[in-house]
N, C-alpha and C positions, 0 to 999 in steps of 0.2 A: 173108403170108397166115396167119391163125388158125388153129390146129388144136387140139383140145382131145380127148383119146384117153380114155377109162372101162376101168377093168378092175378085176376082181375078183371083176364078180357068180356066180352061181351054185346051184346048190341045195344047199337046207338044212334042219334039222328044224322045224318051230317050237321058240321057244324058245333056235334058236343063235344065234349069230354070225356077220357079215362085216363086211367090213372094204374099201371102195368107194376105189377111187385116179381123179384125174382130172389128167392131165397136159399142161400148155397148154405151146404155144410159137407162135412167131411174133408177140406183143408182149410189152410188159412185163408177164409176169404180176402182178407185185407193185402196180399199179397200178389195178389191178381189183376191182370187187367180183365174188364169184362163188357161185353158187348150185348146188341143186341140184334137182330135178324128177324127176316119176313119171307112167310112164303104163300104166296097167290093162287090159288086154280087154276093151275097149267101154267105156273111158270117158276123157276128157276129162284132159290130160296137166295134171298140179297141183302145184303147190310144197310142195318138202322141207325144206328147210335152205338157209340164206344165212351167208354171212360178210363182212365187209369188207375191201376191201382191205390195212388195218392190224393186221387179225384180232383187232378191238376189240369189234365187234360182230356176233353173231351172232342169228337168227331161225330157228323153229322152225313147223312145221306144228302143230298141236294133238294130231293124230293120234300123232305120233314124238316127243313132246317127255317127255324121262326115261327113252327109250330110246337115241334116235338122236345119238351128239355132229358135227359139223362141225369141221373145222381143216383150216390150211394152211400148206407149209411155203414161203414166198417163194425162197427159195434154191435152192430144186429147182424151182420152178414147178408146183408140187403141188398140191391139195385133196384132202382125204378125208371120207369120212365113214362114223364108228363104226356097224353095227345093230346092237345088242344084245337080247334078248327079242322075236327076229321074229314075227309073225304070219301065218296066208296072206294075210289083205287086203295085206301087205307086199307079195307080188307085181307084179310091173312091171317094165317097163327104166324104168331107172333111168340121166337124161341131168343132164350137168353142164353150166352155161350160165356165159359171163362177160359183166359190162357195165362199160361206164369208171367210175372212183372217184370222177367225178363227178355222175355219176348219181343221181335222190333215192334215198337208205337207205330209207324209207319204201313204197318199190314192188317192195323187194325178193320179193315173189311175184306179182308182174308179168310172164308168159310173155314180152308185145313189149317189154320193158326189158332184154332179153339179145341182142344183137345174134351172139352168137357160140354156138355150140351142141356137144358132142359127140357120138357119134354114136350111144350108149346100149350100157347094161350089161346082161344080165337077171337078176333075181335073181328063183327059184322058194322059197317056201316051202312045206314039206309038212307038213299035218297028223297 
């Protein structure tokens, strides 16, 4: 069975920092491409950051891109991901997804291309 656990969110100033862990077990994490997701108060859960299995390539929202980095560490069966220069619109839980590595790259913010789910972070920012 999959399990994929989030921790770290929480509140913050605008402007800080966190720093998102998502730890899978139950398959090969390294063989995986895995993402990451947000979903708002009252709106529609939308794609964060993506990485590949090989942690070759990565993909960014527009929203978080030169703020937010993605990585992962295969050896721990880890993903994380950097927020740096939060905003409130940040606000969300904030859910980490995995799909097989063979999966298209290209739909990497594709909600039904993650068959496996966490079961989300929250992360508040304060104005």
């Amino acid at each position: 069975q999959v399990q994929l656990v989030e921790s770290g969110g929480g509140l913050v100033q605008a402007g800080g920092s966190l720093r998102l862990s998502c730890a899978g077990s139950g398959r090969t994490f390294g063989s995986h491409n895995v993402g990451w997701f947000r979903q708002a108060p009252g709106k529609e859960r939308e794609f964060v950051a993506g990485i590949s299995w090989s942690t070759s390539v990565t993909a960014y929202a527009d929203s978080v891109k030169g703020r937010f980095a993605v990585s992962r560490d295969n050896s721990k069966s880890t993903m994380y991901l950097q927020m740096n220069s939060l905003k409130p619109e940040d606000t969300a839980v904030y859910f980490c997804a995995m799909r097989d590595a063979g999966s298209t790259w290209s739909r990497y913010g594709t909600e039904g291309e993650y068959p496996y789910w966490g079961q989300g972070t929250q992360v508040t920012v304060s104005s």
